[in-house]
FISERO-156852 format. One line per 4 residues: number of its first residue (from 1); their letters; for each residue y, z, x of C-alpha. Coordinates in Angstrom, 2 decimals, always signed. Each point is the difference from the previous one (the first is absolute). Example, Ala and Ser with C-alpha at 12.3 -4.5 7.8 and 13.67 -1.06 7.14 Angstrom:
1) as) -4.50 +7.80 +12.30 | +3.44 -0.66 +1.37
This chain:
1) xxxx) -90.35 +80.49 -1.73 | +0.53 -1.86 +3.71 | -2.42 +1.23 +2.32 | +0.61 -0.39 +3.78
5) xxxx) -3.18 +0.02 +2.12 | +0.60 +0.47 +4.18 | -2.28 -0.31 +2.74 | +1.06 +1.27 +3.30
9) xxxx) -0.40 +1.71 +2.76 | +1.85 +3.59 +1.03 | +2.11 +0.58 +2.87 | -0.09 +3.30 +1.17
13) xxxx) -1.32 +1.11 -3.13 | +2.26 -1.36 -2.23 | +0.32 -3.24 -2.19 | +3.40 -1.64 -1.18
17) xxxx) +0.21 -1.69 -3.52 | +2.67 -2.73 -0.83 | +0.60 -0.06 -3.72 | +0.41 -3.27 -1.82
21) xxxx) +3.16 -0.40 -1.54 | -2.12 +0.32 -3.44 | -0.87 +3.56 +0.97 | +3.78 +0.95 +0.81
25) xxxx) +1.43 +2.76 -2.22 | +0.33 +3.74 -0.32 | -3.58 +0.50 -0.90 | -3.13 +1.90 +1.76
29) xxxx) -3.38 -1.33 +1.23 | -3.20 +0.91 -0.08 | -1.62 -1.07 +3.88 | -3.78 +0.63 +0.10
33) xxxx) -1.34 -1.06 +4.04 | -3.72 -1.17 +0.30 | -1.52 -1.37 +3.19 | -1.08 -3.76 -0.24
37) xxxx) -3.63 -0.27 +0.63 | +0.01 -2.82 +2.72 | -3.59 -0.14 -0.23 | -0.68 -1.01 -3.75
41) xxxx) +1.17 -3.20 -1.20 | +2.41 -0.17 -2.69 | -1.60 +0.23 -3.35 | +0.43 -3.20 -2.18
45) xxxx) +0.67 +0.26 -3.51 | -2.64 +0.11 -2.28 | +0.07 -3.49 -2.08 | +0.27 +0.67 -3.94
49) xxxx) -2.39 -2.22 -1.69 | +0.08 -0.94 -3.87 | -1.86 +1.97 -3.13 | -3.73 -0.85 +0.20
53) xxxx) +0.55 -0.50 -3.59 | +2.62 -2.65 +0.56 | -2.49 -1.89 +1.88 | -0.56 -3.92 -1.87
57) xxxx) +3.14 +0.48 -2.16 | +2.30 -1.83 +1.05 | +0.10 -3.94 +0.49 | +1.06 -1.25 +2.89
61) xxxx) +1.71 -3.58 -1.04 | +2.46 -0.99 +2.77 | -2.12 -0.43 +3.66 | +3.46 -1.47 +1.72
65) xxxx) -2.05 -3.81 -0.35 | -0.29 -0.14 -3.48 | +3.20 +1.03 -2.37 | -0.37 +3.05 -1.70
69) xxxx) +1.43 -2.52 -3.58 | -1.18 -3.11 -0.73 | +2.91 -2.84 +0.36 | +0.06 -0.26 -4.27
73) xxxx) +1.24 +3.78 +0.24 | +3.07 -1.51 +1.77 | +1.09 -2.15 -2.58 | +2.63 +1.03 -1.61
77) x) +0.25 -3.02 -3.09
């Protein structure tokens, strides 16, 4: 599903939307209108953090100094 979000402004009570060429077609659209709260600040996304349980599992080997393989793991005789 391609959403299409629009801010504007009306003119004389009415607001003009330019489809994208994605939306072109014989279908129908839902339009729901909601006033922007100029007041609030846009809400950031919450930040998704790891399983607590996950916590100490995993080894961290490569720290972009030191290679995450040893040089022997490269040889290939």
């Amino acid at each position: 599903m391609e959403a299409l979000r629009v801010i504007a402004r009306p003119v004389n009570r009415q607001l003009v939307i330019d489809l994208p060429a994605s939306l072109a077609g014989d279908l129908s659209y839902e339009v729901i209108v909601l006033p922007v709260s100029e007041t609030s600040p846009p809400v950031a996304p919450r930040r998704r953090l790891p399983a607590p349980e996950l916590a100490g599992s995993a080894e961290l080997r490569d720290d972009l100094v030191t290679p995450a393989s040893s040089d022997s793991d490269w040889d290939s005789a």
